[in-house]
C-alpha positions in Angstrom: -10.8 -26.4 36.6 -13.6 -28.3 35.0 -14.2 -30.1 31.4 -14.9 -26.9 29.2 -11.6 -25.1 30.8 -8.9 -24.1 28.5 -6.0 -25.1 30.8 -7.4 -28.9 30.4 -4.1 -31.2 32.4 -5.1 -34.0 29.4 -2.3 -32.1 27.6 0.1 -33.3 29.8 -1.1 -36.8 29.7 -0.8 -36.8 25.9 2.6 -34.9 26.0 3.7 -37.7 28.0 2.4 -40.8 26.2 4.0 -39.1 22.8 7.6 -38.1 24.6 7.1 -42.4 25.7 6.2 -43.7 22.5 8.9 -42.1 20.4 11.8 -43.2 23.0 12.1 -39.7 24.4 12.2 -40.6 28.2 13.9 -44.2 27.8 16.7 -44.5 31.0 15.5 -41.5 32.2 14.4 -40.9 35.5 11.1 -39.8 36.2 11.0 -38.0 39.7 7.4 -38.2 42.3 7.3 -34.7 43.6 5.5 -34.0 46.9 3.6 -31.0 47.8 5.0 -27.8 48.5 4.2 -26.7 52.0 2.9 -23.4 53.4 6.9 -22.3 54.1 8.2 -22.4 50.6 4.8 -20.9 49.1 4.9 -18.1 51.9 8.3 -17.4 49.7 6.3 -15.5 47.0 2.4 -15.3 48.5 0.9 -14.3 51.6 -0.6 -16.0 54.4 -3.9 -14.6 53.9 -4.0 -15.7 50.3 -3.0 -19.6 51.2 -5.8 -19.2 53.7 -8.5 -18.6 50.8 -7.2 -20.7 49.0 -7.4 -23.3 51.4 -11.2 -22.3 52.3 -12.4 -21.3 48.5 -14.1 -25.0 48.0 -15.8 -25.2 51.0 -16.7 -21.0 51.4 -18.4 -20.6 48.0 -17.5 -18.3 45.3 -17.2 -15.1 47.4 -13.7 -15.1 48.6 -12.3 -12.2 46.3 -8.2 -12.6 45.4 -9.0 -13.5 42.1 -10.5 -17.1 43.2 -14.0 -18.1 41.9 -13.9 -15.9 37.9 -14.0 -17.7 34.8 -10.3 -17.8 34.6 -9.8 -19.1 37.9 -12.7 -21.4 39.0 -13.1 -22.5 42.6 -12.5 -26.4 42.5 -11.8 -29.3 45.1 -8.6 -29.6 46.5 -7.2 -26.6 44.8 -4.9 -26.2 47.5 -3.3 -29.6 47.0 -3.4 -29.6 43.3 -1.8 -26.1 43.5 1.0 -27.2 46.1 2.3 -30.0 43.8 2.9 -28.1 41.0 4.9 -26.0 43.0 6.6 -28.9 45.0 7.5 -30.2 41.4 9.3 -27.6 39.8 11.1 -27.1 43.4 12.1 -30.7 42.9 13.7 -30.1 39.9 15.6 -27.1 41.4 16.4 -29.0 44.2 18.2 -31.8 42.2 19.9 -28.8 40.3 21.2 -27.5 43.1 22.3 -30.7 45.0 24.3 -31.5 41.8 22.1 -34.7 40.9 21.4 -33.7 37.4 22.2 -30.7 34.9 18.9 -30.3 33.6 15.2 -30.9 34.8 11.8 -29.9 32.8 8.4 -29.9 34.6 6.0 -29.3 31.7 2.8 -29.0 34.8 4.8 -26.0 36.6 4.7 -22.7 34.3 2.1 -20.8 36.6 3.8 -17.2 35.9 0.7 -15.2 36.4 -0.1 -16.0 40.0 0.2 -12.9 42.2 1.0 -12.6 46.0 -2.2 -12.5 47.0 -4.4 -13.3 43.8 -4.8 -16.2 41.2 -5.0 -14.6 37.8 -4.5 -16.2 34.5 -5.3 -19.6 35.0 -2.5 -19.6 37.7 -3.3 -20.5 41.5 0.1 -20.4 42.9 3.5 -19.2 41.5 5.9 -22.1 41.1 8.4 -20.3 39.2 8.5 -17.9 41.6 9.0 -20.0 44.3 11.7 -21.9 42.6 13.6 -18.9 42.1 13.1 -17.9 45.4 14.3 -21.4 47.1 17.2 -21.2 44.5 18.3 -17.7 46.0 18.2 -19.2 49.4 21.3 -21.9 48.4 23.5 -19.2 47.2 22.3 -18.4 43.6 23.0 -15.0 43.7 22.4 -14.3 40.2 19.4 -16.2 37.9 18.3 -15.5 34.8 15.0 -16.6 33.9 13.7 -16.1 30.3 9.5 -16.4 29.7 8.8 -17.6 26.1 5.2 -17.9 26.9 2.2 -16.0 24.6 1.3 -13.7 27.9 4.3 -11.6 29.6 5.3 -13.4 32.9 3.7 -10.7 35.1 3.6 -12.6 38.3 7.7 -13.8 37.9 8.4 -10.2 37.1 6.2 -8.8 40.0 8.1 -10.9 42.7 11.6 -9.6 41.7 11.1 -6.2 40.0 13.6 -4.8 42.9 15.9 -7.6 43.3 19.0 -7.1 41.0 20.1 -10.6 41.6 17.2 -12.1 39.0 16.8 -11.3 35.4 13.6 -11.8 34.1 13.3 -11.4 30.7 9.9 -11.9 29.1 9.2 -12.2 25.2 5.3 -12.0 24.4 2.6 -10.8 22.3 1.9 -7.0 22.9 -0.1 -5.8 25.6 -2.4 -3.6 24.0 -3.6 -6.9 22.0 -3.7 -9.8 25.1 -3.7 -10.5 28.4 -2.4 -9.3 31.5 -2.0 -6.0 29.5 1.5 -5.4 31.3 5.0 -6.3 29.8 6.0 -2.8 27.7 9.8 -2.2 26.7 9.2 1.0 29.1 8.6 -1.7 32.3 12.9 -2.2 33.7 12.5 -2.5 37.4 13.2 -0.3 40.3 14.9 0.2 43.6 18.4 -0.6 42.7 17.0 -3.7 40.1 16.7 -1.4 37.0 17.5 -3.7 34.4 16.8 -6.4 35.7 12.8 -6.6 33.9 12.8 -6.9 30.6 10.1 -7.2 27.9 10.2 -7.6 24.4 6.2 -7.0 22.9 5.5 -8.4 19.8 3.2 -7.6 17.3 0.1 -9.7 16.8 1.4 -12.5 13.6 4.8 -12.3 14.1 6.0 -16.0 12.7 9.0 -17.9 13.6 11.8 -15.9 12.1 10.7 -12.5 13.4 10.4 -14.0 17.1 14.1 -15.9 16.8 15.3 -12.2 15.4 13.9 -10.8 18.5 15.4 -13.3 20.9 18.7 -12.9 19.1 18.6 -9.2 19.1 18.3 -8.8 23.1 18.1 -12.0 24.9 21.6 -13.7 24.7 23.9 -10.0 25.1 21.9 -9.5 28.2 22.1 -12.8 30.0 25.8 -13.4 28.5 26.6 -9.9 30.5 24.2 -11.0 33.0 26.2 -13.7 33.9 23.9 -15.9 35.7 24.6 -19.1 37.1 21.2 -20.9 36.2 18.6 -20.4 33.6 15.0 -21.0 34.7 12.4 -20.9 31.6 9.1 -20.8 31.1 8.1 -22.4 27.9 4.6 -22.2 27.4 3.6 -22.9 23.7 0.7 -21.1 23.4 2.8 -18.7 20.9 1.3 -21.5 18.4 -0.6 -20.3 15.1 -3.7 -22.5 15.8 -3.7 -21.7 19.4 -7.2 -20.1 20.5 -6.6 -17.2 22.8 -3.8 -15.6 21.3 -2.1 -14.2 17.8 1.1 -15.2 17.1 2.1 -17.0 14.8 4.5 -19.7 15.6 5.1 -23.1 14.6 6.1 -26.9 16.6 9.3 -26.1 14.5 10.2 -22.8 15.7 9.3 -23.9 19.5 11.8 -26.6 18.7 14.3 -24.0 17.5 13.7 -21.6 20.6 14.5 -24.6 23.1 17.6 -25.7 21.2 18.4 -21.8 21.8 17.6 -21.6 25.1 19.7 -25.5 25.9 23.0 -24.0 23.6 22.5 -20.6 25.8 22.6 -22.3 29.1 25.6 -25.0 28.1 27.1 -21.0 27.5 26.5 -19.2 30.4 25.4 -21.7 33.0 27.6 -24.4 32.7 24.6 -26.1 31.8 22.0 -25.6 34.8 18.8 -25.3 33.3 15.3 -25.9 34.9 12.4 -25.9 32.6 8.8 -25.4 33.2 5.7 -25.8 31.0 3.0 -22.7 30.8 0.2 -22.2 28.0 -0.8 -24.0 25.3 -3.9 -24.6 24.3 -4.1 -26.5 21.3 -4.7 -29.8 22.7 -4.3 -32.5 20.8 -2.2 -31.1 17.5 0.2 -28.7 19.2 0.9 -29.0 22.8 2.0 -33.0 22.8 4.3 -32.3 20.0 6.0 -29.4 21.2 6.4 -29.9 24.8 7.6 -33.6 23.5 10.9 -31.7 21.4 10.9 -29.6 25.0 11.8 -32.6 26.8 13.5 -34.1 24.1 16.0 -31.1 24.4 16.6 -30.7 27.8 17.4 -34.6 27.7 19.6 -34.1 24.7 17.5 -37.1 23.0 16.4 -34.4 20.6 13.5 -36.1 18.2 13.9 -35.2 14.4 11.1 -33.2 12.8 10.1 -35.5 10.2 10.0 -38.2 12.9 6.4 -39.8 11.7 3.8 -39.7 15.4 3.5 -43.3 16.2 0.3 -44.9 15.4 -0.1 -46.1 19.0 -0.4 -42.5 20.1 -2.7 -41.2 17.1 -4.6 -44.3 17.7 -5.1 -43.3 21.8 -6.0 -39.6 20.4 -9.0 -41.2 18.1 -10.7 -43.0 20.9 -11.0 -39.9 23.2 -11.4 -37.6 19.9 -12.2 -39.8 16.6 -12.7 -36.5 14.8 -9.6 -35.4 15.3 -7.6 -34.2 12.2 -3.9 -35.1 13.6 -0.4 -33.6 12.1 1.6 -36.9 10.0 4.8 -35.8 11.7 6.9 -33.6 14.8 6.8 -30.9 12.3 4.6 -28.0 10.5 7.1 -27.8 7.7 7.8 -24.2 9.5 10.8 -22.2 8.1 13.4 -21.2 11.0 15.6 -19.4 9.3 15.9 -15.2 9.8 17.7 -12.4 9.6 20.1 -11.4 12.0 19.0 -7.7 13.5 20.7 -4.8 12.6 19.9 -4.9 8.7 17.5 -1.9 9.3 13.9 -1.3 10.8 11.3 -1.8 9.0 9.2 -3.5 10.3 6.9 -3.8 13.6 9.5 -6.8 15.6 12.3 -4.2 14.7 10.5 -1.2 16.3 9.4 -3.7 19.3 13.3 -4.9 19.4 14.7 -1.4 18.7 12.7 -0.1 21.8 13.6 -2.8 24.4 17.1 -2.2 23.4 17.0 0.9 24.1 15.1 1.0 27.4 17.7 -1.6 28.8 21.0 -2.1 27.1 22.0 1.0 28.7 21.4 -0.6 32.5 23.8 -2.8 31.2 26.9 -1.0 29.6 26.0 -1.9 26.1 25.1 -0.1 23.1 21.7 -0.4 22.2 22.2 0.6 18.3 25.6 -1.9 17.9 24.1 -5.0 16.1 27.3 -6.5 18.0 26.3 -5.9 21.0 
């Protein structure tokens, strides 16, 4: 999307030299995904979309659905770029779903802003979606899939706000303060799928213990009564106190602590099946290696210790593209992950945010919105 864009794919390169330096991905396979083709992307976007896609590098910067803004520059091969993200988080549903493994992470796929016929949000075309889709098709009839990203997954939630056989649940900063402006307690579903959207806003600042209250407060009743039978998530880690375009307040060590929540949830409920996918994040060099490195270090069950010191081979590869750099000593912020259970009373903004996503959904459900026990 060019050298001054925000959703730069050097963060993947560096998340992957730091996961291979510290041992992360020894004896583990590393799959080569191939591009998704026009059928599975037709799951979730429409044919005249692809076509503009398609045609946006060679047409110019007038082809409207979103393509050619400053969020969504035209580029070359956008199509093809585009396509293998998709084709490789369907890869990792695909080896879900044929048995050959428990878990797969794709930290490139994450794209949960792409409409059916627009880009928005840095996001071209929806491979969440898609998976989810595809996963439907071999007899998944109930998936839950939980969006820990900054932004509300508006795109994923779009796709299946009538279809009671997906849960999307989305925890993110509150609309009235970021982008896509959409994700409110109030937003449920419809046609038969109430209950199947929900959105937990959060208050600009919130730090590491009120977003893990939150989470505990509504996510695991819902998908325990849910009862899916695999987790899709959507990890972006642009929840991050230094990252740029957003306010929360979060830490390396409580993204660490919402993945080992989100693995421990889906060894509960899903007998394990768990595909996750990257997102935001766009603190480069000090936040985005490290956290997406504890991602896959989760998912792999070769979780990586916080104090674990960042190997100088990798710090030394960060100085010679960035010699500048001021680079973290360890896998840690020193963040405390420790908070309160909910239920001990409201008072403050998370509680009110928690307190009214309860109550707009829990209900759907058959449980008590004001039982801390439920």
């Amino acid at each position: 999307m060019g050298e001054g864009h925000p959703f730069n794919p050097v963060r993947l390169h560096l998340t992957m030299r730091l996961a291979t330096a510290l041992g992360v991905l020894d004896d583990v396979p590393l799959l080569c995904p191939e591009t998704a083709g026009a059928g599975d992307l037709y799951r979730v976007h429409s044919a005249d979309y692809l076509e503009a896609v398609r045609q946006a590098p060679m047409a110019g910067w007038d082809v409207g659905h979103g393509l050619g803004t400053d969020d969504n520059p035209i580029f070359a091969d956008m199509h093809d770029a585009a396509s293998l993200v998709v084709g490789s988080t369907l890869l990792g549903a695909r080896c879900i779903a044929e048995g050959r493994a428990q878990r797969a992470v794709n930290i490139a796929g994450g794209h949960h802003h792409a409409m059916r016929d627009r880009a928005a949000g840095f996001c071209v075309y929806n491979d969440c979606a898609v998976a989810i889709s595809w996963l439907l098709d071999q007899g998944y009839d109930r998936i839950a899939y939980v969006d820990t990203d900054v932004h509300h997954g508006d795109g994923v939630q779009s796709a299946f706000f009538g279809d009671p056989r997906v849960l999307t649940v989305s925890l993110h900063q509150h609309p009235f303060t970021l982008f896509p402006g959409t994700g409110y307690s109030a937003e449920v579903g419809v046609d038969g799928a109430e209950g199947s959207a929900v959105n937990v806003p959060l208050p600009p600042a919130t730090k590491d213990a009120g977003w893990l209250r939150a989470f505990h407060a509504v996510v695991p009743s819902l998908v325990e009564e849910f009862r899916p039978q695999i987790l899709v998530t959507q990890c972006g880690v642009d929840s991050h106190e230094e990252d740029p375009l957003a306010d929360l307040s979060l830490t390396v060590d409580g993204h660490r602590a919402i993945y080992r929540e989100l693995r421990a949830l889906a060894d509960r409920v899903t007998e394990g099946r768990w595909l996750a996918v990257g997102g935001g994040g766009y603190q480069l060099l000090r936040v985005v290696p490290r956290s997406w490195t504890h991602l896959i270090a989760t998912v792999l069950d070769h979780d990586v210790d916080p104090d674990t010191p960042l190997p100088a081979e990798w710090t030394d590869m960060v100085h010679d593209v960035a010699p500048s750099a001021e680079l973290p000593l360890t896998m840690s912020d020193g963040g405390d992950t420790g908070y309160s259970p909910w239920g001990d009373g409201m008072d403050d903004a998370v509680d009110i945010a928690v307190r009214d996503t309860r109550r707009a959904v829990f209900p759907l459900h058959g449980l008590d919105p004001d039982d801390p026990r439920d």
